[in-house]
N, CA, C and O atoms as a DFTB+ gen file, in Angstrom:
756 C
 N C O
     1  1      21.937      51.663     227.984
     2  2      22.558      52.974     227.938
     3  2      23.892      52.917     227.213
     4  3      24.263      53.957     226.668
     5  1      24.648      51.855     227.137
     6  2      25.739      51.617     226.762
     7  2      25.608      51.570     225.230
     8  3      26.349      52.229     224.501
     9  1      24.642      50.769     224.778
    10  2      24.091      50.836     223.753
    11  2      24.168      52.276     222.672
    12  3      24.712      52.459     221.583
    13  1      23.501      52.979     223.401
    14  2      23.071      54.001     222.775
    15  2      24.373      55.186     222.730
    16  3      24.838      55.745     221.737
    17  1      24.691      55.310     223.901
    18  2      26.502      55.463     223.809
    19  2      27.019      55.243     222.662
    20  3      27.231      56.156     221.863
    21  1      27.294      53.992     222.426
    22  2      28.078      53.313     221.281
    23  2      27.690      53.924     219.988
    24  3      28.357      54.415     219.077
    25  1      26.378      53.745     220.175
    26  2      25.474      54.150     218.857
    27  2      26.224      55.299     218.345
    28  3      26.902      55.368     217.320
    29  1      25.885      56.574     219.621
    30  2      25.998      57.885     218.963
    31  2      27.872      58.101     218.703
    32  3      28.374      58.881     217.894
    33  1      28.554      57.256     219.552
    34  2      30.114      57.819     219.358
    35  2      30.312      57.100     217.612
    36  3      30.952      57.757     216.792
    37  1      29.711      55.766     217.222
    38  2      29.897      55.245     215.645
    39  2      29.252      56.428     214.724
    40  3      29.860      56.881     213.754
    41  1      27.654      56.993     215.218
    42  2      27.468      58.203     214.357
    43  2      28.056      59.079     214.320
    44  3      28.039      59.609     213.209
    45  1      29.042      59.903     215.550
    46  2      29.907      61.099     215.150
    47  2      30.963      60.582     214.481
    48  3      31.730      61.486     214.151
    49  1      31.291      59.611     214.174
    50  2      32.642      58.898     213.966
    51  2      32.517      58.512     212.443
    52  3      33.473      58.238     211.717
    53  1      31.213      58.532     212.078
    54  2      30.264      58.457     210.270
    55  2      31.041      59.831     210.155
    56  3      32.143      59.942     209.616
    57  1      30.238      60.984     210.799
    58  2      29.709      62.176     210.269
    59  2      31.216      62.589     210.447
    60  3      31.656      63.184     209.463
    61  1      31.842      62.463     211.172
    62  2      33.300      63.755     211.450
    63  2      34.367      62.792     209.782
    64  3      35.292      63.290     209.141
    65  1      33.835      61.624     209.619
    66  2      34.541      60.846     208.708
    67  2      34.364      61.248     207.117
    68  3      35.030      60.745     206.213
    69  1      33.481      62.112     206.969
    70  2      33.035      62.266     205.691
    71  2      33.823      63.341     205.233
    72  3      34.290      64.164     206.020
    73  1      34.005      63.394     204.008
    74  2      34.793      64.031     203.127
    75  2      34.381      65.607     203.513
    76  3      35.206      66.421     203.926
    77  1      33.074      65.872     203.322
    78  2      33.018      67.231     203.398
    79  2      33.190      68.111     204.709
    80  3      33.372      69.317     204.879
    81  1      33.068      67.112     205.499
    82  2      33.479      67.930     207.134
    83  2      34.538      68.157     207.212
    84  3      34.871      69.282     207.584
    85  1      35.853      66.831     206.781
    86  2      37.189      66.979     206.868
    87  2      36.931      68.537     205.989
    88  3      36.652      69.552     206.628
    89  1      37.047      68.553     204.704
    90  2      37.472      69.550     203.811
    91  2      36.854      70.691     204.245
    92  3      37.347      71.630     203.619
    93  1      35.641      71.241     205.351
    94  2      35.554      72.399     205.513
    95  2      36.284      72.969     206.674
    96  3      36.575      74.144     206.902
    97  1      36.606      71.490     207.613
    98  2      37.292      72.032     208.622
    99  2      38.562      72.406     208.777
   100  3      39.044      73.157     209.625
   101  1      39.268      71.611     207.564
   102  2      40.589      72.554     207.180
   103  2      40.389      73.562     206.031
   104  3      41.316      74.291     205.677
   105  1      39.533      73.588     205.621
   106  2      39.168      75.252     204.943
   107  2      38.970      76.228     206.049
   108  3      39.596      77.278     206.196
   109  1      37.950      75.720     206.871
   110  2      38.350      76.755     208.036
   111  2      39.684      77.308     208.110
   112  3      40.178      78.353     207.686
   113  1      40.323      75.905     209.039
   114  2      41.553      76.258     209.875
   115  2      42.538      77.175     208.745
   116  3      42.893      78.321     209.021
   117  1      42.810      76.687     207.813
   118  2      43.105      77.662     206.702
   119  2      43.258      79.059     206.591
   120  3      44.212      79.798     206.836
   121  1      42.053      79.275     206.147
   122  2      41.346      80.537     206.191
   123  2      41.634      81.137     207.407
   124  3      42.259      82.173     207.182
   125  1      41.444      80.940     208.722
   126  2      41.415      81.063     209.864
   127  2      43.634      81.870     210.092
   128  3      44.033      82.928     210.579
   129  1      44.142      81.088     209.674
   130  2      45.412      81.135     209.379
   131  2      46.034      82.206     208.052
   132  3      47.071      82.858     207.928
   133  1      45.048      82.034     207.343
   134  2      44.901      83.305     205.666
   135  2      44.879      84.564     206.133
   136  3      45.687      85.383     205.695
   137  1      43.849      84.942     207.194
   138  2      42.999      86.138     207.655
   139  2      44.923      86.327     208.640
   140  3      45.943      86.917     208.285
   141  1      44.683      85.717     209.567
   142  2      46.319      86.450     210.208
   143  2      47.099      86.778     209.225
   144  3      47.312      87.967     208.988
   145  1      47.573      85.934     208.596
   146  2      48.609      86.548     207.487
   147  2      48.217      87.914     206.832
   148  3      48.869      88.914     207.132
   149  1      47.265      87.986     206.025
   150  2      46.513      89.219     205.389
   151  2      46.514      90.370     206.130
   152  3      46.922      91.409     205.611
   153  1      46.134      90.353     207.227
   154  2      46.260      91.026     208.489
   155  2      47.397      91.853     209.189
   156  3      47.564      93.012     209.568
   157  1      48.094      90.671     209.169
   158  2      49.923      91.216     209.377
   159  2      50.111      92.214     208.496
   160  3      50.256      93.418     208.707
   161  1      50.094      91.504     207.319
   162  2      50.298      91.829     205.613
   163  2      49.741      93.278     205.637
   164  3      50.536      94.090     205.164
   165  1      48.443      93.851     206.119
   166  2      47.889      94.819     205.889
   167  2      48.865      95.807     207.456
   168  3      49.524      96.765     207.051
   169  1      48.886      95.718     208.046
   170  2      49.418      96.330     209.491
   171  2      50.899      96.229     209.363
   172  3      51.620      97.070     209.899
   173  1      51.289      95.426     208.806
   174  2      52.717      95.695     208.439
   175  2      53.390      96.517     207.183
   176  3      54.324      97.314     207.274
   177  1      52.709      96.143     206.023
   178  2      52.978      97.042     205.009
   179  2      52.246      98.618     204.227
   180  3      52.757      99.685     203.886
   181  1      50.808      98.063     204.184
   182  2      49.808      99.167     203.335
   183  2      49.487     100.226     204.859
   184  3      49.412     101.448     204.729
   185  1      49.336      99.600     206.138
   186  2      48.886     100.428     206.725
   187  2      50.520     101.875     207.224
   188  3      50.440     103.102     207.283
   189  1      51.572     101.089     207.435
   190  2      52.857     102.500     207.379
   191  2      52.856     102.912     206.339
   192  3      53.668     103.837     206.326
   193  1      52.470     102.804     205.511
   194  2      52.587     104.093     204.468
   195  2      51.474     104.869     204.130
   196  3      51.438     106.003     203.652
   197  1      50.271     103.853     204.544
   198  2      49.262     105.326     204.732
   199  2      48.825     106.210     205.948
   200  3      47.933     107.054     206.036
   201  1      49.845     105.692     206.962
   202  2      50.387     106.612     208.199
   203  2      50.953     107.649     207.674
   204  3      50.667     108.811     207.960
   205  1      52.090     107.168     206.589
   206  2      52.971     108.531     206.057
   207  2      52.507     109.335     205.277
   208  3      53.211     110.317     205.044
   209  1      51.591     109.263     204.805
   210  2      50.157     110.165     204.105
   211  2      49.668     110.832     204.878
   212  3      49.420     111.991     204.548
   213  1      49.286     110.308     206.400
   214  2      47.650     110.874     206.928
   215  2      48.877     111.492     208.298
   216  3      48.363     112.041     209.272
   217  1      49.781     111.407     208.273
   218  2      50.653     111.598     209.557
   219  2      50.166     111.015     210.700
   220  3      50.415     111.588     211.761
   221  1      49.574     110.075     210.716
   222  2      48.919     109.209     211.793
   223  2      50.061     107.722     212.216
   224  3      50.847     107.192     211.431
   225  1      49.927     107.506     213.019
   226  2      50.440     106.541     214.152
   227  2      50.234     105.343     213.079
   228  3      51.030     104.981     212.212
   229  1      48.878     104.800     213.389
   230  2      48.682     103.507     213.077
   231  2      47.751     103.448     211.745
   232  3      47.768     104.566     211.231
   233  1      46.869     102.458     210.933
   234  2      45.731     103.098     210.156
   235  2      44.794     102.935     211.682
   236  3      44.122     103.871     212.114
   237  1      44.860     102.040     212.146
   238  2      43.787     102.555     213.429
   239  2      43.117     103.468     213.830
   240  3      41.950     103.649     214.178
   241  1      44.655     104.425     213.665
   242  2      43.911     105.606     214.233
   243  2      43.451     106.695     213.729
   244  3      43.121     107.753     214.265
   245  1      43.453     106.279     212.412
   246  2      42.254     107.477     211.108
   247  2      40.987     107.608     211.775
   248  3      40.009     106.873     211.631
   249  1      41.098     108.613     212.518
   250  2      39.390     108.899     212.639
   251  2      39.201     110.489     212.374
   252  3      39.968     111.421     212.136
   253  1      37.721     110.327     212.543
   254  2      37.140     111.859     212.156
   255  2      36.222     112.197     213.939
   256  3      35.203     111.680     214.398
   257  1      37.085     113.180     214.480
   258  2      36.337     113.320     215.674
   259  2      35.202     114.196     215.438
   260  3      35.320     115.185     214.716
   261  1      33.810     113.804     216.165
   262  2      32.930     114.293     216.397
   263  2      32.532     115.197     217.606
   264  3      31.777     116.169     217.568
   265  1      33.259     114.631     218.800
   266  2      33.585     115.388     220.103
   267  2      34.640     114.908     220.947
   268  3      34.803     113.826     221.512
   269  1      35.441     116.150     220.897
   270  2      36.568     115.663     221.791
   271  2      36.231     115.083     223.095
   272  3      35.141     115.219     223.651
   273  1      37.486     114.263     223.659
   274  2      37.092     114.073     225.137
   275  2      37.557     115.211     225.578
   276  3      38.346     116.038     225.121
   277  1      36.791     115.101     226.781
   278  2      36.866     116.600     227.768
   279  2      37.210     115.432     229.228
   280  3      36.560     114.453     229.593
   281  1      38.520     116.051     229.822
   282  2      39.189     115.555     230.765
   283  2      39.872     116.714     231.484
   284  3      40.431     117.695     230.994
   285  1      39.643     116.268     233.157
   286  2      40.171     117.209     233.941
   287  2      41.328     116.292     234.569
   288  3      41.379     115.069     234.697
   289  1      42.462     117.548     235.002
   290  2      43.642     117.000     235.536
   291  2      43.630     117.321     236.735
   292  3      43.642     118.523     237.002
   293  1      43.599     116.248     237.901
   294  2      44.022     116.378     239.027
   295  2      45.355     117.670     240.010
   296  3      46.326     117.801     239.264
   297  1      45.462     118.131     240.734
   298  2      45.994     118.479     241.316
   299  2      47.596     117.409     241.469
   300  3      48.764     117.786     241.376
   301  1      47.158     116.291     241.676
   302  2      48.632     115.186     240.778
   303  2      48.649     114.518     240.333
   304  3      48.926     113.339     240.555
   305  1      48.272     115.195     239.323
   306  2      48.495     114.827     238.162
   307  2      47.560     113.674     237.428
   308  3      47.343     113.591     236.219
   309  1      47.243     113.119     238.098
   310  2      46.055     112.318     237.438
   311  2      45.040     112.472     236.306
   312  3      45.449     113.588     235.984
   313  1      44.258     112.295     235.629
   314  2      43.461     112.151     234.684
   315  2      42.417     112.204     234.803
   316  3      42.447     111.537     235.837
   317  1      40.813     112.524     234.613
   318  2      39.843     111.959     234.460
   319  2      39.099     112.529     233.439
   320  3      38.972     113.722     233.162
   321  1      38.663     111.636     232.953
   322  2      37.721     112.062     231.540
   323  2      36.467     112.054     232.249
   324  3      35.991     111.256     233.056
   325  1      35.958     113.354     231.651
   326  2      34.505     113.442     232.483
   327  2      33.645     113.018     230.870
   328  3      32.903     112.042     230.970
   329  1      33.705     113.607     229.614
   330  2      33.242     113.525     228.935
   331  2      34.103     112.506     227.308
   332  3      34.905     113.085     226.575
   333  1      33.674     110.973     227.075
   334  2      34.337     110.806     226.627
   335  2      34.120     110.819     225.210
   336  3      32.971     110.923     224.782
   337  1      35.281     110.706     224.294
   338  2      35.199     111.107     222.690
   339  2      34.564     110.138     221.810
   340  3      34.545     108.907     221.802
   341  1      33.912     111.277     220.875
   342  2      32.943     110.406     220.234
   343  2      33.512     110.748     218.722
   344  3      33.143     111.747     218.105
   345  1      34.442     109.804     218.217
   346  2      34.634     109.535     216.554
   347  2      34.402     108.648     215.844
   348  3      34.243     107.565     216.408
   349  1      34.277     108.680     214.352
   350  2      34.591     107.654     213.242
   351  2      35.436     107.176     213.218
   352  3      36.441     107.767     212.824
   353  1      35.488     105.942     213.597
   354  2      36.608     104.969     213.403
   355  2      37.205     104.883     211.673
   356  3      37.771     103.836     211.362
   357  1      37.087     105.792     210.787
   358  2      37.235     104.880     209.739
   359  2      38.408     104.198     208.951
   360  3      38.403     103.571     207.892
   361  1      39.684     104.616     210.053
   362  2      40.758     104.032     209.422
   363  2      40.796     102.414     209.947
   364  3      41.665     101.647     209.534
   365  1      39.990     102.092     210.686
   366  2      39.768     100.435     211.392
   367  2      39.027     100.065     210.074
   368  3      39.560      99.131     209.475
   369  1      37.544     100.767     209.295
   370  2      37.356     100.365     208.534
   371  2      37.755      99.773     207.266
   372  3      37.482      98.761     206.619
   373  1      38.835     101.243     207.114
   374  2      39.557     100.669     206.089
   375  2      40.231     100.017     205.733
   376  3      40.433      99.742     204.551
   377  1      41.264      99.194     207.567
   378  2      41.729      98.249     207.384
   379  2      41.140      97.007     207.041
   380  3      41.794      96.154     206.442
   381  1      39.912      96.825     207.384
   382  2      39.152      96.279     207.287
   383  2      38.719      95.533     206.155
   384  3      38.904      94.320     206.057
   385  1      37.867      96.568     204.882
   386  2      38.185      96.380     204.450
   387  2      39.207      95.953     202.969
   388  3      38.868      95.371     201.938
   389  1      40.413      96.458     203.344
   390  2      41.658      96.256     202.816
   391  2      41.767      94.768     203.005
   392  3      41.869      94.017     202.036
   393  1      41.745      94.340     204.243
   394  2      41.550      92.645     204.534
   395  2      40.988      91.988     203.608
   396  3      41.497      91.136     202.880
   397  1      40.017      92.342     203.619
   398  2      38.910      91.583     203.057
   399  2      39.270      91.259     201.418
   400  3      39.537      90.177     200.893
   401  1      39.179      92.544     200.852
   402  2      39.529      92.616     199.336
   403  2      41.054      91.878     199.153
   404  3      41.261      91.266     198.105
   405  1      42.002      91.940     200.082
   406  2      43.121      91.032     199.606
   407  2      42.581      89.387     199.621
   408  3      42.728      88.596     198.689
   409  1      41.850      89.073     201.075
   410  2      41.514      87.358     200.780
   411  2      40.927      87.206     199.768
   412  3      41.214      86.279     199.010
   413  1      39.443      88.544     199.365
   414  2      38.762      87.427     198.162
   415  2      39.547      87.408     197.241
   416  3      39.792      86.318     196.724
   417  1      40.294      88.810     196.663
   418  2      40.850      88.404     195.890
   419  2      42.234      87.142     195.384
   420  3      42.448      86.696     194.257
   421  1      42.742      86.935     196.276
   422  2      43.182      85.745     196.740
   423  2      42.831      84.000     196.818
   424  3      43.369      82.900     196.686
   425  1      41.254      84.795     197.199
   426  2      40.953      82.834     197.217
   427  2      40.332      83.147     195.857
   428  3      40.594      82.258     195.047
   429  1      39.562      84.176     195.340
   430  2      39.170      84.121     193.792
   431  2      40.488      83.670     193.295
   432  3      40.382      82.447     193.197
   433  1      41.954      84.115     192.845
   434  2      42.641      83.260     192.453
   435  2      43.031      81.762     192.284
   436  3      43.350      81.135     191.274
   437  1      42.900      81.359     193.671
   438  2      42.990      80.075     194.227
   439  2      41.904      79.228     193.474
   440  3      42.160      78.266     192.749
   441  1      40.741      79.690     193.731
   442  2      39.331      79.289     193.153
   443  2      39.652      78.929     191.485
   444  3      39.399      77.914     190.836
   445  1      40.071      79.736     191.240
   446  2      39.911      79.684     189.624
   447  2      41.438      78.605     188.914
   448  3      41.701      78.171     187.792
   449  1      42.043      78.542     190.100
   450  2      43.264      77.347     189.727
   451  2      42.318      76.021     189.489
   452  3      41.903      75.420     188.498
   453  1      42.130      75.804     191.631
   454  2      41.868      75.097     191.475
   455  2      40.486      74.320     190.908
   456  3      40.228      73.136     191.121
   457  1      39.617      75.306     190.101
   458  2      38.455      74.874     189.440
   459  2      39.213      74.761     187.831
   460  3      38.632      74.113     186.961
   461  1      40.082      75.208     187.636
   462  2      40.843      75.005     186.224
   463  2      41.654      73.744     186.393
   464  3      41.569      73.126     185.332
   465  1      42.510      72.996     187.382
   466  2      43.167      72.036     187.382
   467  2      42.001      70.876     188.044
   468  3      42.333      69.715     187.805
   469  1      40.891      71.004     188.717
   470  2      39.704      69.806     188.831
   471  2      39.045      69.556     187.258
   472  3      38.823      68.439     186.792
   473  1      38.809      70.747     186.610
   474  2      38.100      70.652     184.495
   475  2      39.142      69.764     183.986
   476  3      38.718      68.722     183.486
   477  1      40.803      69.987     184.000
   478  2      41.504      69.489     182.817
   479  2      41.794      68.042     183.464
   480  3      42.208      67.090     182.803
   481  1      41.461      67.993     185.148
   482  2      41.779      66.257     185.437
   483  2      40.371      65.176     185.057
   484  3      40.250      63.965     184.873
   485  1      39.159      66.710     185.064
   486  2      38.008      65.215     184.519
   487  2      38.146      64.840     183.209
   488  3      37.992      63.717     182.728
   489  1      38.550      66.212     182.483
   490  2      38.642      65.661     180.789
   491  2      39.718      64.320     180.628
   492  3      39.578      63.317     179.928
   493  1      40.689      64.647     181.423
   494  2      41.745      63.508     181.654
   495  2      41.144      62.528     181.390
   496  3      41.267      61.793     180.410
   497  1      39.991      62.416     182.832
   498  2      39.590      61.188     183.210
   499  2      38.365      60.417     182.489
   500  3      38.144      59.206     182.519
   501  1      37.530      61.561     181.748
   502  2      36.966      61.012     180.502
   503  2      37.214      60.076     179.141
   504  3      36.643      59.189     178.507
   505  1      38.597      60.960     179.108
   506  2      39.232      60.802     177.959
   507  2      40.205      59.298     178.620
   508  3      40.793      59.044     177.569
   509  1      40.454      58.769     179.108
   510  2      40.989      57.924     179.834
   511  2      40.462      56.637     179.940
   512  3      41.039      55.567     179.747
   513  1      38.748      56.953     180.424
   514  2      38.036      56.117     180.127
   515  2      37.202      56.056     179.125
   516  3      36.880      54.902     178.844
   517  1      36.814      56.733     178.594
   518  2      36.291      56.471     176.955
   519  2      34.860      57.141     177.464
   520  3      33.958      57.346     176.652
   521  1      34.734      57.434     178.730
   522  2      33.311      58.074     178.967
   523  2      32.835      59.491     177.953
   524  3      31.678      59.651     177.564
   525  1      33.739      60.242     177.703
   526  2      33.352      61.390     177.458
   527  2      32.976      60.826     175.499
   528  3      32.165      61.362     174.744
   529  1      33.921      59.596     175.179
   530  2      33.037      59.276     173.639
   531  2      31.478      58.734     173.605
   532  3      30.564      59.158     172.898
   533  1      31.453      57.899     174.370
   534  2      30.203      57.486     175.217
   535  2      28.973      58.213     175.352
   536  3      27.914      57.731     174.949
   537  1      29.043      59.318     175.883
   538  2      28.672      60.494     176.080
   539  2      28.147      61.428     174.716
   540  3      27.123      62.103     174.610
   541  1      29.136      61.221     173.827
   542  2      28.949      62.130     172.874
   543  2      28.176      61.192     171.966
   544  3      27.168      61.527     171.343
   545  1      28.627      60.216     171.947
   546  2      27.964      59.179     171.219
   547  2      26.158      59.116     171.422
   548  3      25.267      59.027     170.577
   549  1      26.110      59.208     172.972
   550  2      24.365      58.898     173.581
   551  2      23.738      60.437     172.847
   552  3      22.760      60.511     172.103
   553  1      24.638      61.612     173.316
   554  2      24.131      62.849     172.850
   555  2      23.360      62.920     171.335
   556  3      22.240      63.236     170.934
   557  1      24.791      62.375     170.659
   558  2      23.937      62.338     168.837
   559  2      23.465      61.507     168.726
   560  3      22.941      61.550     167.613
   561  1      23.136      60.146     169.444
   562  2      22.183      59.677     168.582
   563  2      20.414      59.986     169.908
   564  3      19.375      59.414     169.578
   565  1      20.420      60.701     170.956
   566  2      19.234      61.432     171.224
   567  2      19.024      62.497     170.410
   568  3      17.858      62.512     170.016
   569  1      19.850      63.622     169.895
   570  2      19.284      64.358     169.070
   571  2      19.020      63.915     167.706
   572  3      18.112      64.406     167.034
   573  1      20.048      62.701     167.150
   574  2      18.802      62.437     165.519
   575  2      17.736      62.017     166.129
   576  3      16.739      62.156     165.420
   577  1      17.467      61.426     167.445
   578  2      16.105      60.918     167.659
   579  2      15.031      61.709     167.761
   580  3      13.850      61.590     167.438
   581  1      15.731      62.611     168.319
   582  2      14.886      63.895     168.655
   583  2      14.204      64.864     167.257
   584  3      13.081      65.302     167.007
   585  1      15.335      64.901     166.662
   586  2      14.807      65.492     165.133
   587  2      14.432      64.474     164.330
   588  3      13.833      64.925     163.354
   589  1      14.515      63.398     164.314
   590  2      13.625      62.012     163.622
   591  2      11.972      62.406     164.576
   592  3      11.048      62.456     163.765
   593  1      11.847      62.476     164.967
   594  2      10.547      62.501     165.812
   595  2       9.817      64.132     165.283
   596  3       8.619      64.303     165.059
   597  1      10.583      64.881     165.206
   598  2       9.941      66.100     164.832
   599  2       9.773      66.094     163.210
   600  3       8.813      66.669     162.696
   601  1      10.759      65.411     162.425
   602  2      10.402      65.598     160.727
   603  2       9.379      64.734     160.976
   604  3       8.447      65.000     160.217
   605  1       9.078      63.622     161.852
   606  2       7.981      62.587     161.619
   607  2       6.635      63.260     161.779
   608  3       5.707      63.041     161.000
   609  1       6.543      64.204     162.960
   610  2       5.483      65.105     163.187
   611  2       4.917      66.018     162.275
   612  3       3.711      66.132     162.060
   613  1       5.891      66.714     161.705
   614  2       5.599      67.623     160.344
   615  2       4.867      66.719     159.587
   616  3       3.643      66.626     159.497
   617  1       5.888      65.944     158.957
   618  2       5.308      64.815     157.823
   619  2       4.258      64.819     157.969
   620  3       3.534      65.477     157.223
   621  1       3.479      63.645     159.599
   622  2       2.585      63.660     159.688
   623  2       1.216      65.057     159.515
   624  3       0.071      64.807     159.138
   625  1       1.718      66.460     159.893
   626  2       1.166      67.272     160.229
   627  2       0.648      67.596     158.353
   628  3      -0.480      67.675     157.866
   629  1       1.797      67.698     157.806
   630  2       1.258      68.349     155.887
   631  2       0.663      66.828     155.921
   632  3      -0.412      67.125     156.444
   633  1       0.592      65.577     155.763
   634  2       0.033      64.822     155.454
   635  2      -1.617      64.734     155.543
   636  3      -2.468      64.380     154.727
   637  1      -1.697      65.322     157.198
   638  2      -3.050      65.925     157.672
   639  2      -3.576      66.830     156.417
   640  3      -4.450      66.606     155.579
   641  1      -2.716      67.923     156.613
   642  2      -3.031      69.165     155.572
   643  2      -3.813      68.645     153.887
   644  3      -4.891      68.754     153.303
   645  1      -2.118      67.905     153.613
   646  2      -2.735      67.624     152.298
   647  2      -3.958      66.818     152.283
   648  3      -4.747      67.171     151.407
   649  1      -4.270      66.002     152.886
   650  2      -5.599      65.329     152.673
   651  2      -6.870      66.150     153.240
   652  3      -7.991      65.882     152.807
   653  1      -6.685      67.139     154.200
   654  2      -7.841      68.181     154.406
   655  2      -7.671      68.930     153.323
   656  3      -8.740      69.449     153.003
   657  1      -6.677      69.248     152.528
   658  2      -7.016      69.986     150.925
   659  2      -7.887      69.583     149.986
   660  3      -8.688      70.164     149.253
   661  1      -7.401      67.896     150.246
   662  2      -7.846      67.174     149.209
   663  2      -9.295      66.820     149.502
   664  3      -9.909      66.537     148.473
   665  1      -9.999      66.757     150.595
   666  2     -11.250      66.383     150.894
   667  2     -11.950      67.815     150.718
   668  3     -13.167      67.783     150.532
   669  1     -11.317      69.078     150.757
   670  2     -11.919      70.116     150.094
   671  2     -11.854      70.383     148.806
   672  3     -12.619      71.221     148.328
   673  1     -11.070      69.817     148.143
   674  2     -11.154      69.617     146.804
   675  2     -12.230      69.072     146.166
   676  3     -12.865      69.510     145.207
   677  1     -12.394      67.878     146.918
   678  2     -13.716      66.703     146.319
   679  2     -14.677      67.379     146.545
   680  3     -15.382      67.779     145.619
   681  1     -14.949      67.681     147.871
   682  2     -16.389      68.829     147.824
   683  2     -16.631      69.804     147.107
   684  3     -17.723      70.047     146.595
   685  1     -15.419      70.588     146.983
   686  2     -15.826      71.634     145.943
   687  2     -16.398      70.826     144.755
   688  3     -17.547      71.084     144.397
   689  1     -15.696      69.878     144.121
   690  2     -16.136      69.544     143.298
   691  2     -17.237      68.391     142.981
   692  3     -17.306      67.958     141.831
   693  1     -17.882      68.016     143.741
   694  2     -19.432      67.411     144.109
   695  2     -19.870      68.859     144.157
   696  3     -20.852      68.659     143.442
   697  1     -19.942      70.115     144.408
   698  2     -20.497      70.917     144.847
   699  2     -20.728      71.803     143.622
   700  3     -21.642      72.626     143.570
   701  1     -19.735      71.559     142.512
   702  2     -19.782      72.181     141.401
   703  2     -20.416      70.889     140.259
   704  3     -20.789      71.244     139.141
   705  1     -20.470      69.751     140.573
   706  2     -21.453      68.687     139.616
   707  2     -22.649      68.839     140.022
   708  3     -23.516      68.772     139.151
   709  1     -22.988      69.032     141.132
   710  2     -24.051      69.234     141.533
   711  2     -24.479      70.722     141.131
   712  3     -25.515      70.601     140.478
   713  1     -24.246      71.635     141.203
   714  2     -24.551      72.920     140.472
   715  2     -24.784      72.429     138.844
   716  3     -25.939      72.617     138.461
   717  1     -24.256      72.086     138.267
   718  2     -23.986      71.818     136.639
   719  2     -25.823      70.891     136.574
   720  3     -26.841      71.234     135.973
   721  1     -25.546      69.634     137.505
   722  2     -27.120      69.109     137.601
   723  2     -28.237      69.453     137.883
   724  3     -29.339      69.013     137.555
   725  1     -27.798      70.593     138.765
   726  2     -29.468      71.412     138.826
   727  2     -29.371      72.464     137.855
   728  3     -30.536      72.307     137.489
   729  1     -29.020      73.288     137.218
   730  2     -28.802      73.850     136.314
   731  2     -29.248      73.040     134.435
   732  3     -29.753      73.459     133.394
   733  1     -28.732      71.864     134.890
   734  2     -29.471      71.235     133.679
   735  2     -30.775      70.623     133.528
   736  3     -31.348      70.478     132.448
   737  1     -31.257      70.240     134.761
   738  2     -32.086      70.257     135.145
   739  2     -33.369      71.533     134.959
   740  3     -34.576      71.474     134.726
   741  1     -32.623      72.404     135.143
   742  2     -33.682      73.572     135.190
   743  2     -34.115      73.773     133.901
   744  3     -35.296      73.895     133.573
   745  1     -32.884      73.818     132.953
   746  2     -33.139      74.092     131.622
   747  2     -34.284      73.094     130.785
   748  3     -35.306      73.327     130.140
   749  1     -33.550      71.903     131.153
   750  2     -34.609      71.122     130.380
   751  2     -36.212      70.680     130.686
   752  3     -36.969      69.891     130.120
   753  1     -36.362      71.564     131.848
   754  2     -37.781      72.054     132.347
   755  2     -38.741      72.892     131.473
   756  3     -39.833      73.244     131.918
């Protein structure tokens, strides 16, 4: 049992060790940390001023009521909603997403750095090691091989041709000595 213990704590200890778990789990935590900020960002700035538009409190509280609540008041004063309100939330939506469109657009930025600064460190690293001449080198000489192999095919292909011309040539012309021989033939009958 101990055994197998061991076993599985060295396999989580593989798997939590690998590059891509680390890197999604602080992409998470990240992200996780992005979304609050954005959030704030949206509830602190875009959403008071489209309070001061809609004369509303919060963006929260953009809605479109469908039925009011219907509430009776106690004798003191108390509350009760007998019937409660049914609206469109859609200023939650829109915070929503407002969120949203700031992260992607955001990590699309991010994205496009860091996929622009990973391109100019491999060329680096091509160019560094001589791989990327290497490379270009294997490229041209597979494509003269490649077009050496296809003029060879043609070649071969009219070579076909011309000699199926030429073997119709000869027949025609056995075919026309032979006409000329029975023809002389006939005559001198």
């Amino acid at each position: 049992m101990k055994d197998k213990t061991k076993g599985f704590w060295a396999e989580f200890k593989k798997f939590i060790s690998k590059g891509n778990v680390v890197d999604m789990a602080v992409g998470v935590a990240v992200a996780t940390a992005f979304t609050a900020i954005v959030t704030a960002f949206t509830k602190g700035f875009i959403a008071p001023i489209l309070s001061l538009l809609s004369h509303n409190a919060t963006l929260a509280d953009m809605k479109w009521v469908l039925r009011p609540e219907v509430a009776e008041i106690a004798a003191d004063g108390t509350k009760t909603v007998t019937t409660p309100e049914v609206a469109i939330l859609w200023g939650a939506f829109l915070q929503a997403i407002i969120d949203f469109l700031i992260i992607a657009f955001v990590m699309f930025v991010f994205l496009k750095i860091v996929m622009s600064v990973t391109k100019k460190a491999e060329k680096m690293r091509l160019e560094l090691t001589g791989e990327d001449k290497e490379r270009a080198k294997a490229e041209a000489e597979a494509k003269a091989k490649e077009e050496a192999e296809k003029k060879a095919a043609a070649d071969a292909k009219a070579a076909e041709e011309a000699e199926i011309a030429a073997e119709k040539a000869r027949k025609a012309r056995e075919l026309e000595l032979l006409e000329q021989i029975a023809a002389s033939l006939k005559v001198s009958k």
